[in-house]
C-alpha positions as CSV (number, residue, x, y, z in Angstrom):
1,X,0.0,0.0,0.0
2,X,1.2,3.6,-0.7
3,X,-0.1,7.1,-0.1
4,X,-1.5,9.2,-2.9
5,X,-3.6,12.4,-3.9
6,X,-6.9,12.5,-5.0
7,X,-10.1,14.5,-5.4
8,X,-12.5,14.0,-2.9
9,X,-15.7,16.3,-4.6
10,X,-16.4,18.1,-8.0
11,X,-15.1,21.1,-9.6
12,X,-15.6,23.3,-12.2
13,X,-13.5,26.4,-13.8
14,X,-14.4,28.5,-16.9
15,X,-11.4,30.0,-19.1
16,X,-12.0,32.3,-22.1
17,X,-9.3,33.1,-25.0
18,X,-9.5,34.6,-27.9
19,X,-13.5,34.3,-27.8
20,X,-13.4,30.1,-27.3
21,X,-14.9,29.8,-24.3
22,X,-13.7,26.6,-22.3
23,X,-15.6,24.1,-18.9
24,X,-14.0,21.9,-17.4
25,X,-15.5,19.4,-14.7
26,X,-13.1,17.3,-12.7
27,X,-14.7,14.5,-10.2
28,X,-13.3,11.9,-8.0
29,X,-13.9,8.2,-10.1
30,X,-12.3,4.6,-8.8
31,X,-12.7,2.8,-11.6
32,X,-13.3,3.0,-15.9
33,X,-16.9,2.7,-15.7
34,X,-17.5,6.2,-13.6
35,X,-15.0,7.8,-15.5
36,X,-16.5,7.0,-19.0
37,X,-20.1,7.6,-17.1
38,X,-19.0,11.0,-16.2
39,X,-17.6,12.0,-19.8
40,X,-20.9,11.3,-21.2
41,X,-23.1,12.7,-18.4
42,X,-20.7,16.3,-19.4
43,X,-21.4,15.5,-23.3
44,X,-25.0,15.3,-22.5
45,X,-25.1,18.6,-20.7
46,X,-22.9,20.3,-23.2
47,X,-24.6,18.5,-25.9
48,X,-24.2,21.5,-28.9
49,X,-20.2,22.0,-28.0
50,X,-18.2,20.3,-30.9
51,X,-15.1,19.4,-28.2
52,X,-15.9,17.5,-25.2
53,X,-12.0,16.7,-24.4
54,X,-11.0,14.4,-21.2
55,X,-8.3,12.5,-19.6
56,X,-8.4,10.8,-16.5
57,X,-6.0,8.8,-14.4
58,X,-6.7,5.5,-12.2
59,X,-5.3,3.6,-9.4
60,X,-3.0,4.3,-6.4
61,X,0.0,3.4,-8.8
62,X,-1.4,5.9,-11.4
63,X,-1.3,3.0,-13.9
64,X,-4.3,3.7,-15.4
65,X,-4.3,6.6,-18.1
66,X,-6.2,7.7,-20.7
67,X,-7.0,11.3,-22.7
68,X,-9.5,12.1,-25.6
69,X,-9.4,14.7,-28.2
70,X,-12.7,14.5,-29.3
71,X,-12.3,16.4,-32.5
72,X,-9.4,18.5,-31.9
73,X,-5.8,18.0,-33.6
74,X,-4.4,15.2,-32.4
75,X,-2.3,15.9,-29.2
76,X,-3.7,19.3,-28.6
77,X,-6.5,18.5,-26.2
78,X,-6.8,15.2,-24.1
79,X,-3.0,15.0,-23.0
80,X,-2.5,18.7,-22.2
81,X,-5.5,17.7,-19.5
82,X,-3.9,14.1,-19.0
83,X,-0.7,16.6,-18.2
84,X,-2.5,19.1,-15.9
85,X,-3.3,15.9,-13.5
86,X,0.3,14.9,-13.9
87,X,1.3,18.1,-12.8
88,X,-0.9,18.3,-9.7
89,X,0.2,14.6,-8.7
90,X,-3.3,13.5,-8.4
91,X,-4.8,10.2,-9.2
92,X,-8.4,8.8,-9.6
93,X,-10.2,11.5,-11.3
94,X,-11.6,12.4,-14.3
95,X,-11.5,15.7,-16.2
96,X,-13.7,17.0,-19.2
97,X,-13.1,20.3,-20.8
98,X,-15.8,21.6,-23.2
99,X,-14.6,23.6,-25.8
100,X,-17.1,26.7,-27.5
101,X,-14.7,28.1,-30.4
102,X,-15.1,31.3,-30.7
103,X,-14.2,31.7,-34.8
104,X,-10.5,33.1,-34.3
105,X,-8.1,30.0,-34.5
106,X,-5.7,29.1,-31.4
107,X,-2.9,27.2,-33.7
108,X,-1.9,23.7,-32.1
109,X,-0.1,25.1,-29.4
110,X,-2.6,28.0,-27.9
111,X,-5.0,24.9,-27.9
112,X,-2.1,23.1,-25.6
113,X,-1.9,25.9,-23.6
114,X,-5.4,26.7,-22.9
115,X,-6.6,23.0,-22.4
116,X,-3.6,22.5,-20.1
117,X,-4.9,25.8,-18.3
118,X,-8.3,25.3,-18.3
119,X,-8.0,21.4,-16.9
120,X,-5.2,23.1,-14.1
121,X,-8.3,26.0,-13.2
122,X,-10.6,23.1,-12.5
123,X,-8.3,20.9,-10.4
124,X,-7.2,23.8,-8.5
125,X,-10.8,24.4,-7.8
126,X,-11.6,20.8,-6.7
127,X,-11.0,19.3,-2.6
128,X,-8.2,17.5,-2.6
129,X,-7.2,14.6,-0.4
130,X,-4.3,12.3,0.5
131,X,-5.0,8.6,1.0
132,X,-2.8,7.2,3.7
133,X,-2.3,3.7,4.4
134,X,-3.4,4.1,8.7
135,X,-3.5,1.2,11.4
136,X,-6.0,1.8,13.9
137,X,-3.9,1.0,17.3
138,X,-6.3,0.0,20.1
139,X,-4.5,0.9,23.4
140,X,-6.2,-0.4,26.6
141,X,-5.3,1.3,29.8
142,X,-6.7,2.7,33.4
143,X,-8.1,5.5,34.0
144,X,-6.0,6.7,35.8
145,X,-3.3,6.9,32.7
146,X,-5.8,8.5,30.5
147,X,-4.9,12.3,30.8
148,X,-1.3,11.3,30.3
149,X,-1.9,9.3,27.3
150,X,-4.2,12.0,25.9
151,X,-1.9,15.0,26.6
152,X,0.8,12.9,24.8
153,X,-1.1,12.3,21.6
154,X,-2.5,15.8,21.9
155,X,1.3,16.7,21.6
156,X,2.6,14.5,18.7
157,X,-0.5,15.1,16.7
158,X,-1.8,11.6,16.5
159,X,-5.1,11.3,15.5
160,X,-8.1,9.0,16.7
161,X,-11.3,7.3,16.3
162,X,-13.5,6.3,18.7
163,X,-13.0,5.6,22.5
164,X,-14.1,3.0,24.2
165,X,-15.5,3.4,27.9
166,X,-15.4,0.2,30.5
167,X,-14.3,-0.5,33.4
168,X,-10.8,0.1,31.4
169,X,-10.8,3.1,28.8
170,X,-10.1,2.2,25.1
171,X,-8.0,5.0,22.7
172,X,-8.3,3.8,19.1
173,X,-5.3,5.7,17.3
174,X,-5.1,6.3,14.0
175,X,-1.2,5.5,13.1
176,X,0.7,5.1,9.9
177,X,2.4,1.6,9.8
178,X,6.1,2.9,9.7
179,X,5.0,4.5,13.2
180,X,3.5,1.7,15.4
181,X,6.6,0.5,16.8
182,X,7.5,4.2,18.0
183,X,4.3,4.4,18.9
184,X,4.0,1.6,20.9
185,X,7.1,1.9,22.6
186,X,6.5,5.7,23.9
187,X,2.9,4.6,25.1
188,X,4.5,1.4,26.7
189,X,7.2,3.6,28.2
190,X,4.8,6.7,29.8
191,X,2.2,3.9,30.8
192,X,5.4,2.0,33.0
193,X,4.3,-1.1,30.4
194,X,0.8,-1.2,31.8
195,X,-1.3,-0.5,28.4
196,X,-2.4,-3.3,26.4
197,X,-1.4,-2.3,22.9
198,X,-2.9,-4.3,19.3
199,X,-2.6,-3.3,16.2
200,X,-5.0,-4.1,12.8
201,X,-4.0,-4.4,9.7
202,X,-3.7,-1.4,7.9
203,X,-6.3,0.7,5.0
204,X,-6.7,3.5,3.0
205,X,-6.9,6.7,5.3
206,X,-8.5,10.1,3.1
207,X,-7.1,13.1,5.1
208,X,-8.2,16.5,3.6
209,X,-5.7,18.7,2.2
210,X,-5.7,22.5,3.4
């Protein structure tokens, strides 16, 4: 497993050049099928635009890549976009640009330009998110340990789930898997070894991006 950035909502951006008016759409897809879905559900909204350009990117490896020029020179629309998502190191999205010419030509590279632009206006306007593989560390203890425990993870900016209250309190961390031993050690270390510390296997963790 290995971290990576996605989108975690929609976005849209409008660009204008040389009267061709450009929309692009970016949203947050996991596999082919929403991808393609969302091209078409843009082509059906934008139904009278000649150039409904796209390019997405797939899977936490970024294996999967595709662009479309729909119409436009070849190379001048779909991987300028494809490039856009490159640039901003995202994965697992999708990104149309409708094109509205505007009767004054762009020449193969204004359309590069602006369809690089226009795809980098609407990623910059989309939430973005990095996907973390996290282990949830359940650490038993007294009570009486609690506000040390809490202070420390308060301190080292650890985050957490849910807590368990019995007749011994339960503190689910939220750890990266490179961390548990450290983890484990300094909790094992401030509780004098009287925590009970397990850890789960890890998954995908979304943490916003600010």
């Amino acid at each position: 497993m290995q971290p990576y950035k996605t989108t975690s909502d929609f976005g849209t951006a409008y660009y204008e050049i040389q009267k061709s008016k450009f929309y692009t759409y970016t949203a947050h897809v996991e596999d082919e099928a929403a991808a393609r879905e969302f091209i078409q559900s843009i082509k059906k909204k934008h139904f009278d635009a000649r150039h409904n350009c796209s390019a997405w990117i797939l899977g936490s490896d970024s294996s999967q890549q595709k662009s479309n020029d729909d119409g436009e020179p070849g190379g001048t629309a779909g991987n300028p976009i494809l490039e856009a998502i490159k640039q901003h190191e995202l994965t697992n999205v999708v990104v149309v640009v409708t094109r509205y010419f505007g009767g004054i030509k762009l020449g193969a590279g204004g359309l590069i330009r602006a369809y690089n632009h226009s795809a980098s206006l609407g990623l910059e306007a989309t939430p973005q998110v990095e996907v973390k593989p996290v282990s949830t560390l359940s650490v038993q203890l007294d009570y009486s340990q609690l506000g040390t425990i809490e202070n420390w993870v308060r301190n080292n900016n650890i985050r957490s789930s849910d807590t368990v209250y019995t007749d011994k309190v339960t503190l689910q961390l939220l750890v990266e898997p490179d961390n548990i031993a450290a983890v484990t050690s300094s909790i094992t270390d401030l509780t004098a070894g009287n925590a009970a510390v397990t850890a789960s296997p890890p998954k995908y963790l979304a943490i916003a991006i600010e």
